[in-house]
N, C-alpha and C positions, 0 to 999 in steps of 0.2 A: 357576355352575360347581360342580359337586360333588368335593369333595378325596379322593384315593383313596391311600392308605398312604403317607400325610404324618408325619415326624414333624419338629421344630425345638424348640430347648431355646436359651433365651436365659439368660443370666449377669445376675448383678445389676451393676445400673450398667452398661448395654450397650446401643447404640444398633443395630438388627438392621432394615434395611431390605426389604422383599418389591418384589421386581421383577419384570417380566412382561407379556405384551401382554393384549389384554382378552379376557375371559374364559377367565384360566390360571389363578384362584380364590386371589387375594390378597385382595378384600374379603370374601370369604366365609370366608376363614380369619380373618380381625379380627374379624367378627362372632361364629364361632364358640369365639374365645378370650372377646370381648365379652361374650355369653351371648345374645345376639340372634338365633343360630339353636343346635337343639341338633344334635349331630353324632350320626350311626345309629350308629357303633361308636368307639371309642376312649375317651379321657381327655383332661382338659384339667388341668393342675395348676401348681400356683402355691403356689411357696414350701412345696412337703411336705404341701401339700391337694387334693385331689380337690375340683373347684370345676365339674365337667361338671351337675351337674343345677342345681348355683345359680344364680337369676334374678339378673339386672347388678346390683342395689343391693347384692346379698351378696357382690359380688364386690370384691376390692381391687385393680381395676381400673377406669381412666376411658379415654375413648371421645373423641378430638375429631372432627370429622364435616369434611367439605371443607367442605360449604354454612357451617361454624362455628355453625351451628343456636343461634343468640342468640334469646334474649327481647326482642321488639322494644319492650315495654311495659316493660322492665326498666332501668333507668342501669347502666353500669360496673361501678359496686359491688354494684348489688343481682343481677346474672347471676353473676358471680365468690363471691359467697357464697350461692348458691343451692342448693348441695349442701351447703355446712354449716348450713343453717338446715334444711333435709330432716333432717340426721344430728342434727341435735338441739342442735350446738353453743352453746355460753355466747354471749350479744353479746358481752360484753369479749375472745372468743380467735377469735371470727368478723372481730371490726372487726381485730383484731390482724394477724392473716391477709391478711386483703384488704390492708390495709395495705403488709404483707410482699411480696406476689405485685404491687401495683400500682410500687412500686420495682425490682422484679424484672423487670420485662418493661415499665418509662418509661412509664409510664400515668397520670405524675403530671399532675393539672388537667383527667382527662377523666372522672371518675368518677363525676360528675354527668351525664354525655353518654346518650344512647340510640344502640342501633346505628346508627341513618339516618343519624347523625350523625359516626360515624366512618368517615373511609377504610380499603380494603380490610386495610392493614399494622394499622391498629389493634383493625379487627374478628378480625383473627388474633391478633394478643396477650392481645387479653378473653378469647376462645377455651379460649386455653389456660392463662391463668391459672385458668379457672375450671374446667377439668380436671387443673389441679396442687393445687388448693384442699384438698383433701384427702389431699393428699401418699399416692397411690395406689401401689403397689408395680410397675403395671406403665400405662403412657401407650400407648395406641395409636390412630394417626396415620392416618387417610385421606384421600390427596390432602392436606398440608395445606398446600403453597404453589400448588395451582394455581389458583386463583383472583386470584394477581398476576403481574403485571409484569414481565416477565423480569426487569430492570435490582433490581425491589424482589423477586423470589423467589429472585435470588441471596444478597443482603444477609442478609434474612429467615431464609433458610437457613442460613447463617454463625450468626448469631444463636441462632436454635433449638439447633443444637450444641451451640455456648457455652455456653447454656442450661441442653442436658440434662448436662454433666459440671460444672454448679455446683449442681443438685440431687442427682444424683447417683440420678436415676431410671433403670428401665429403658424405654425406647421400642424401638416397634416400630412403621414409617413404611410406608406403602403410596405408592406411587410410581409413577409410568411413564415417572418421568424417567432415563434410563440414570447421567449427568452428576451428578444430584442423589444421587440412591444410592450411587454410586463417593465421591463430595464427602464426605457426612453420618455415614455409617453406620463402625462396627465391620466389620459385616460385612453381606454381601449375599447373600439367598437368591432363586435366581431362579427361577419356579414356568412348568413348562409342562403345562398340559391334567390341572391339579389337583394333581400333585406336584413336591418339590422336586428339581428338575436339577442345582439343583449349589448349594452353601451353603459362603464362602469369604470372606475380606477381600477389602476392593476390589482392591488390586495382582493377587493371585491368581490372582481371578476373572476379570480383566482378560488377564493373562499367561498363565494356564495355563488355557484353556477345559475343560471336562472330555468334551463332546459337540459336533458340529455344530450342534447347537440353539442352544445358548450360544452358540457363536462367531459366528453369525451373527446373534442378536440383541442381540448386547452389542457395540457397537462394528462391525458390520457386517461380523466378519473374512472375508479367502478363505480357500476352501476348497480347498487341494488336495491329489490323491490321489496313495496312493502307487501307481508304474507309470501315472501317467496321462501326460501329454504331454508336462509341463515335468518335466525331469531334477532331483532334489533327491536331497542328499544330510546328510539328518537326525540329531541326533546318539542321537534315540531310535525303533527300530523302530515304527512302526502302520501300522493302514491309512489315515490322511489326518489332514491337518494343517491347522491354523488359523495362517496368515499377516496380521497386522495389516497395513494401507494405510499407517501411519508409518514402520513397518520396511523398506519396499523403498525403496531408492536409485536413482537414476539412474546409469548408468553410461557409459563411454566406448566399452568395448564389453560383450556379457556375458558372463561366464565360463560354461566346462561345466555346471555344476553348480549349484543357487541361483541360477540366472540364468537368462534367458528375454529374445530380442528381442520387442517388439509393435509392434503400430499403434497409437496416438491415434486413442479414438471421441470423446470426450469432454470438454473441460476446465472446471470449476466455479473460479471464484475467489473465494474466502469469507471473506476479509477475512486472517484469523489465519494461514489457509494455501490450499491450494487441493487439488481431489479430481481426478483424473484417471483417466477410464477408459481403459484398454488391451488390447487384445485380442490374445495370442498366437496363431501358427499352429494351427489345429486346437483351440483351448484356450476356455473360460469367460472372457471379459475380466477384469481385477485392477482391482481399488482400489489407488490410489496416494495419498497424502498428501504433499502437498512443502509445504515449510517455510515462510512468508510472505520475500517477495525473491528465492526463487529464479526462476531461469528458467524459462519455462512453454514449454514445444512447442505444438505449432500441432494442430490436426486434423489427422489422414492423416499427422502425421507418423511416423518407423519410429524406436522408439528403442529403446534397451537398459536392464533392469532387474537390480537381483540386490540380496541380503540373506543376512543372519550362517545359520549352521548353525541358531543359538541361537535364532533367530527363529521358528523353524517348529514351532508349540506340538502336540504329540502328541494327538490325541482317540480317545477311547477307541470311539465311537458317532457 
């Protein structure tokens, strides 16, 4: 995917995640920060340097890859100091190091190990200790829990966080996990069809979509418009609005306004809550979310729906 009049500027010490479906040119933007592809027009700069024509070793930037591209001939110790033995580093400030990063990320007693030999959490810790190994100014992340375990890429992810505000690096994480991005990040850029859509903290981005794109790839919101079927009464003028499925209530009956009767096409029950779809008269069915314990309706049942003024997020597009 080719990026077309992109820009993003991340802060020191700032954890900036890239979100987006596939091919909206989040890994081609890491490479081309990486130095792995060059870009036809623009700048790449880091830290008050123009770093666009520099090949990756010149740059002070590291690279963790999802596959964690370890040396399978390598133990522990000798992949994690494998970029300082490149740069030329002292043994005594190399063993130092590895030392450092294998306390840092609990790697104590596998240091002798080969990749085959560790499970998937620990081949991700070598990973990236051996892309913090040279305490690089900027970390960037592709995919780098998808290759675990839901139960172990939640943990993991905690972790990593942890992590980066005890180094005090910047990262920048490539993702397609919605959950995981809101979770991890400072902030979330969400990229569609090469450029960025909208660049915002998780809450934000979450609350205040800034386009239908957004809204509907972030959390699934409805979309409705204004003068369309269901009567809304907004507290900011646009032409259509991003409704989250958590924000609509069941009601007893619905009021004029922010309210709307439908039919039950649908009911999911998902452990934590349940998704309901609903189809008003003449209207696009709604996403509903109701809360784990509450009472679920049936199919075909007719019920009544409605939600705050404040709910109905303004989009611009």
């Amino acid at each position: 995917m080719a990026l077309e009049n992109l820009s993003l500027s991340v802060a020191a010490g700032e954890f900036v995640a890239l979100l987006g479906g596939s091919g909206s040119g989040k890994s081609t933007l890491l490479r081309v920060v990486a130095g792995f592809e060059r870009p036809d027009a623009g700048r790449v700069v880091l830290n008050g340097r123009d770093i666009t024509q520099a090949p990756p070793p010149a740059r002070d930037v590291a690279m963790m890859f999802q596959s964690y591209a370890l040396f399978p001939h390598m133990s522990v110790r000798e992949n994690i100091a494998y970029g300082l033995r490149r740069a030329g580093a002292e043994p005594r400030a190399i063993a130092a190091r590895v030392a450092e990063l294998v306390a840092l990320l609990r790697l104590e007693g596998l240091e002798a190990r080969r990749p085959a030999q560790l499970s998937g959490g620990q081949q991700q810790r070598v990973a990236l200790a051996r892309a913090l190994a040279r305490r690089p100014a900027l970390l960037l992340l592709d995919e780098p829990l998808a290759a675990l375990d839901a139960g172990l890429r939640e943990r993991t992810g905690l972790e990593l966080r942890a992590l980066q505000r005890r180094t005090g690096a910047s990262f920048v994480m490539v993702t397609h996990d919605q959950s995981e991005a809101l979770a991890l990040a400072d902030r979330v850029a969400l990229l569609e069809g090469g450029r960025i859509a909208q660049v915002a903290p998780p809450r934000e981005l979450y609350d205040r979509p800034a386009t239908r794109g957004v809204a509907r790839f972030l959390g699934a919101a409805n979309i409705l418009e204004a003068g369309g079927p269901i009567p809304l009464a907004p507290e900011t003028p646009a032409p259509a609005y991003a409704l989250r499925p958590e924000r609509i209530a069941l009601v007893a009956e619905a009021p004029p306004v922010n309210g709307v009767r439908a039919v039950v096409e649908e009911v999911a029950f998902r452990g934590a809550d349940a998704l309901l779809l609903a189809r008003p008269a003449g209207g696009e069915a709604l996403r509903v979310v109701l809360p784990a314990g509450a009472a679920l309706p049936e199919r075909g049942a007719q019920i009544a729906l409605a939600w705050e003024a404040a709910a109905l997020a303004p989009l611009a597009a």
